[in-house]
C-alpha positions in Angstrom: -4.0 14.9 -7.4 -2.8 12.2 -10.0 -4.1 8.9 -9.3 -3.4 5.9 -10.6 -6.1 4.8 -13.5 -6.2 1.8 -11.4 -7.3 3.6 -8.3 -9.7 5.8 -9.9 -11.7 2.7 -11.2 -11.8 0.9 -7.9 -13.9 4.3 -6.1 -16.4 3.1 -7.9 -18.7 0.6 -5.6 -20.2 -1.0 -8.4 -16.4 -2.7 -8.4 -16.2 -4.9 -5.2 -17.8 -8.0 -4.8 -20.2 -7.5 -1.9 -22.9 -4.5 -1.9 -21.3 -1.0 -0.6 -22.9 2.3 -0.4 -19.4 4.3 -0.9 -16.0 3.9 -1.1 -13.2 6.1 0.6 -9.4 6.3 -0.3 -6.8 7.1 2.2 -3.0 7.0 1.3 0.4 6.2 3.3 3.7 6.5 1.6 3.3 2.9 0.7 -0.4 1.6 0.2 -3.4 2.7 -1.2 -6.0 2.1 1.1 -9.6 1.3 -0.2 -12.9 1.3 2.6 -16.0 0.0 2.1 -18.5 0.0 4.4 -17.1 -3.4 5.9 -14.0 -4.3 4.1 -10.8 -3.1 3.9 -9.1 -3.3 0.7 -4.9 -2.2 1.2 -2.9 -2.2 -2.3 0.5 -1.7 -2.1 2.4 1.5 -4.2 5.1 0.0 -6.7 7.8 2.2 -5.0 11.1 1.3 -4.3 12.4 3.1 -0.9 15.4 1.1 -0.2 14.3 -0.7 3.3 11.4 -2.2 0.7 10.8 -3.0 -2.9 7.3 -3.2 -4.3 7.9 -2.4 -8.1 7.0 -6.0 -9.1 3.8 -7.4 -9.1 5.3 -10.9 -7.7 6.8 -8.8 -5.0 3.6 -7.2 -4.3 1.7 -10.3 -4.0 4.9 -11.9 -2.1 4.5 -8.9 0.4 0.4 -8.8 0.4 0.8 -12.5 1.8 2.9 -11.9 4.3 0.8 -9.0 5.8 -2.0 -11.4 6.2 0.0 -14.4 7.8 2.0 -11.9 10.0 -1.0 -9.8 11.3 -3.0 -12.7 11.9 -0.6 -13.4 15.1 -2.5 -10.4 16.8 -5.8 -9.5 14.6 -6.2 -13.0 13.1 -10.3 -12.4 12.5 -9.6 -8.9 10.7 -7.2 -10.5 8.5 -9.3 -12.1 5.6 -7.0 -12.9 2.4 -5.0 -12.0 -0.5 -7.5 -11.1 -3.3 -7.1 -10.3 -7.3 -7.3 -7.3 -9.0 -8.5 -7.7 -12.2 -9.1 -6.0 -15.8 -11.8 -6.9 -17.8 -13.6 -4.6 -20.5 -11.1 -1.9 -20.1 -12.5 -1.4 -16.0 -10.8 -2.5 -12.8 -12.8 -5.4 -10.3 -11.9 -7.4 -7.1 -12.4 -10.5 -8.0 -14.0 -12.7 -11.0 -12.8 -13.0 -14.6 -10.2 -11.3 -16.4 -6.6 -10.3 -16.8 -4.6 -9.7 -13.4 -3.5 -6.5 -12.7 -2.6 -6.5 -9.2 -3.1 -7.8 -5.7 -4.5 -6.6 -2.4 -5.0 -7.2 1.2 -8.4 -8.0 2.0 -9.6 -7.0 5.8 -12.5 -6.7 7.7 -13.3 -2.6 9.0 -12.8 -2.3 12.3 -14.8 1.1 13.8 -13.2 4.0 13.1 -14.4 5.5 16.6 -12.3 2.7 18.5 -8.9 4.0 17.0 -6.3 4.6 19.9 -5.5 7.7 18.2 -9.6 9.2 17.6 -10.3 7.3 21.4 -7.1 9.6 22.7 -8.6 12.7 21.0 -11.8 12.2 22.4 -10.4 12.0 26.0 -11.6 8.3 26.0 -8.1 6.7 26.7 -7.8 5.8 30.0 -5.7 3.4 32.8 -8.1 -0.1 32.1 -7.1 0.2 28.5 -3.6 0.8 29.1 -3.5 -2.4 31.4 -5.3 -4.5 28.6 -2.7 -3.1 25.6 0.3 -3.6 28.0 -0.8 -7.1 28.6 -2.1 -8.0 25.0 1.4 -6.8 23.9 3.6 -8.6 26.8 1.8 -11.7 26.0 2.9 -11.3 22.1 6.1 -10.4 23.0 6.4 -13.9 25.8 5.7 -16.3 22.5 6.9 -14.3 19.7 9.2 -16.1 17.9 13.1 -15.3 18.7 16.3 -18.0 17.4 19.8 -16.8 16.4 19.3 -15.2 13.8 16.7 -12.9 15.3 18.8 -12.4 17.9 21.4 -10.7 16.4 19.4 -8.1 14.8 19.9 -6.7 18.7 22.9 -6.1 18.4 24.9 -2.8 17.9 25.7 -3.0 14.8 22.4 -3.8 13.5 21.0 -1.1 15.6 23.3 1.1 13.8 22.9 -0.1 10.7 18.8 1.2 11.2 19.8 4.5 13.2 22.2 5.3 10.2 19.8 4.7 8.0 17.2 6.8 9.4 19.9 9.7 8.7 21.1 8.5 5.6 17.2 9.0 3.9 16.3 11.9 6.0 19.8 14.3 5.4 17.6 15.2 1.7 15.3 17.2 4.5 17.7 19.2 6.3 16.6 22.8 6.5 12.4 21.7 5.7 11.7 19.1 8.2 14.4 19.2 10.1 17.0 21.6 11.3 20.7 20.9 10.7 21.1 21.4 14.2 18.4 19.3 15.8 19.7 16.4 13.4 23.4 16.8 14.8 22.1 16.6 18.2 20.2 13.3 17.5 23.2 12.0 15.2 25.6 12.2 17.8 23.4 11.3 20.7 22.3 7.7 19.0 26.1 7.3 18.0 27.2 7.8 21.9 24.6 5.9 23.1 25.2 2.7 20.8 29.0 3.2 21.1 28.8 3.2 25.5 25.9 0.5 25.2 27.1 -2.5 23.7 27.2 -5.0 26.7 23.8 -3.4 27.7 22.4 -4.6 24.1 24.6 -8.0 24.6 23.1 -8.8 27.9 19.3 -8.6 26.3 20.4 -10.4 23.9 21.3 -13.7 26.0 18.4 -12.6 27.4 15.9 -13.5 24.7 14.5 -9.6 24.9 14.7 -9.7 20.8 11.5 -11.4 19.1 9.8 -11.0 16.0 8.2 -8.4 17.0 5.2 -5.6 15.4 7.6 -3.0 14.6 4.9 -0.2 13.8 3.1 -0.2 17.3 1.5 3.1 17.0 -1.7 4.3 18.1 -3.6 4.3 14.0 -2.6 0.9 14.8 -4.4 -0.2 17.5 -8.3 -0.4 18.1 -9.6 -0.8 21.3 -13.4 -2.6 21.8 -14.0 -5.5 23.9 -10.6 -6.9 23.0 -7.4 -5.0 21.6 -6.8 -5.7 18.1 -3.3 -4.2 16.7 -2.9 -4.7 12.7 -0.8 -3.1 10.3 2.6 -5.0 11.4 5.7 -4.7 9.3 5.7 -7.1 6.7 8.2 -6.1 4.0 11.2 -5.8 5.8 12.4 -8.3 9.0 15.2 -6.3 10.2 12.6 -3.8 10.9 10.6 -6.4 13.0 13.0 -8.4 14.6 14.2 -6.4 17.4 14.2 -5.8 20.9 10.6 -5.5 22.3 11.4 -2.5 24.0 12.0 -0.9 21.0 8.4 -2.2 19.9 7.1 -0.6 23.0 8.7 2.6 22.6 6.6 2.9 19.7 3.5 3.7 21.0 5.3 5.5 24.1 6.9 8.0 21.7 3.2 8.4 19.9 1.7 9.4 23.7 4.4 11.8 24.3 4.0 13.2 20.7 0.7 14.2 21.8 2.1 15.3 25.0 0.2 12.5 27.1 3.2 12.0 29.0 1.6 10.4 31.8 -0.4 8.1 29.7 3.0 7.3 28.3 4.8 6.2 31.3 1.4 4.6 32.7 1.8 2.4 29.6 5.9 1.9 29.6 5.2 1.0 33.8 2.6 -1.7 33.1 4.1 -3.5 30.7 7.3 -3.9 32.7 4.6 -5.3 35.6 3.5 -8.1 33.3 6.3 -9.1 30.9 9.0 -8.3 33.9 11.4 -7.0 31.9 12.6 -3.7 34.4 15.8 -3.0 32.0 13.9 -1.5 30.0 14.1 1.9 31.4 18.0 1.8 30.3 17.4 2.2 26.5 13.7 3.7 26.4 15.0 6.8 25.2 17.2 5.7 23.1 14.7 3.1 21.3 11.8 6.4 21.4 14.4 8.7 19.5 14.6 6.4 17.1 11.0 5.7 17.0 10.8 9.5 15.9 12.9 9.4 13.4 11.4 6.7 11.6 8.1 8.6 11.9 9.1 11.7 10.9 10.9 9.9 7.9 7.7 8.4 6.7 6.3 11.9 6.9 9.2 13.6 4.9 8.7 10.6 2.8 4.8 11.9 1.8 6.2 15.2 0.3 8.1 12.7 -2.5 4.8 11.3 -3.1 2.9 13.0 -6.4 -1.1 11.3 -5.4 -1.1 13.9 -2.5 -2.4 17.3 -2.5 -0.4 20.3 -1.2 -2.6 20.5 1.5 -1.8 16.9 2.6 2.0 17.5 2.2 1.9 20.8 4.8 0.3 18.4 7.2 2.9 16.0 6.7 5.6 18.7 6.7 4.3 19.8 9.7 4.0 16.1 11.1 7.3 15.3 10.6 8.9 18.5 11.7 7.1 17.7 15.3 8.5 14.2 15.4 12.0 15.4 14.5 11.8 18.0 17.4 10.9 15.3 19.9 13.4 12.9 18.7 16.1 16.0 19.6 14.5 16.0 23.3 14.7 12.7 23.8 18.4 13.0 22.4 19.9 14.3 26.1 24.2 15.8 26.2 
């Protein structure tokens, strides 16, 4: 694995300003993530993947800022600052003197335990917290903010515009993560759909059913203790998170039924449409989970580009994304 000098430096604990037995480094396509034994230190990759551009450092502290003001709206005491990197003596620091090298995203560590994902795993996920996400999110969604120009990033064209684009970055994976086949059947199922649905995506539109939403509500996303705390929004791109909140939901619906908790799934997708009231929903569900799964089995597809990951990490991810592309063809129906 090549890592970045930078990187490399920071696993050392003697780097970080408060006292910390060990340091761990996870990875997504477009962060490296640093965890102490309370903090959370998240730098971004200076990758450029079209939907986002990180390859400046004034674009990387732009985006680093946003993360913390946007998150805040639902994890506003895990959200801590915007913190310096710095070189001094030809070694890496957060914090104190030196020459800036780059800029991260201070947070506190939630438990690892209380991820929906390791909670689901362990058998631990069960009606009570459904009822307490579906209301956290509903309550978001009631005061997120919407005005015109939010509002047209429901329509169809926009919608288009990110289905298309899903294909667009994914085609380079036909035949390893994706068949040609099962990617025709999606293509021409989100094409039909968007093409028969436009006063359906008008009406919730007048409606006020598109907010600034999360836009990444998945289940690494959420931790569940006495209170729900969701982090990790998307910050670096507002067409992604200006949408319609049932696309938001569908999120973490498509993630259940990825790990075929199906009734989980529609438990969740049923209570949230007790609180927020919002029964047209059910109309475009599938539509808005297909194209959850594209986007994550892009992501995925995305990792085998990436040269910090091992081999081993990239079958995972091959694997991953493969799964998500298969479920985006079921929920694509003739």
């Amino acid at each position: 694995m090549s890592l970045p000098l930078m990187i490399k430096e920071l696993l050392n604990p003697d780097r970080y300003p408060e006292p910390t037995t060990s340091v761990e480094l996870s990875q997504t396509h477009i962060s490296f993530v640093l965890l102490t034994d309370h903090y959370v230190y998240k730098i971004k990759k200076p990758v450029d993947f079209g939907f986002l551009d990180f390859t400046s450092i004034d674009k990387r502290r732009f985006y680093c800022q946003q993360e913390v003001e946007l998150n805040r709206r639902l994890a506003p005491e895990v959200y801590i600052d915007v913190v310096p990197v710095r070189e001094r003596d030809a070694c890496f620091y957060f914090g104190g003197e030196g020459e800036l090298a780059d800029y991260a995203v201070k947070m506190r560590r939630l438990p690892d335990d209380r991820m929906m994902i390791k909670l689901l795993k362990a058998g631990k996920v069960d009606e009570a917290m459904l009822v307490k996400i579906a209301e956290k999110i509903a309550v978001f969604h009631s005061i997120a903010k919407t005005d015109p120009i939010i509002t047209a990033c429901g329509s169809a064209a926009v919608v288009r515009k990110n289905v298309e684009e899903n294909f667009s970055q994914t085609a380079k994976y036909l035949g390893n993560t994706v068949s040609a086949a099962d990617f025709d059947r999606i293509k021409r199922y989100s094409e039909t759909f968007l093409e028969d649905n436009k006063e359906l995506l008008l009406k919730r539109m007048t409606e006020g059913r598109i907010r600034d939403c999360h836009g990444d509500l998945h289940m690494d996303h959420l931790y569940i203790m006495d209170k729900v705390y969701i982090i990790d929004c998307i910050e670096f791109n507002e067409r992604f998170r200006y949408t319609d909140v049932a696309a938001d939901i569908a999120f973490l619906a498509m993630d259940l039924d990825y790990y075929g908790e199906y009734e989980l799934s529609d438990s969740f997708v049923r209570h949230y449409i007790e609180v927020s009231g919002d029964n047209e929903i059910m109309e475009v569900i599938d539509f808005y989970k297909c194209y959850r799964a594209c986007v994550r089995a892009k992501v995925d597809s995305f990792e085998l580009d990436d040269p910090n990951l091992e081999p081993a990490e990239k079958d995972e991810m091959r694997q991953a994304a493969s799964k998500y592309f298969k479920l985006a063809a079921r929920y694509a129906k003739p």
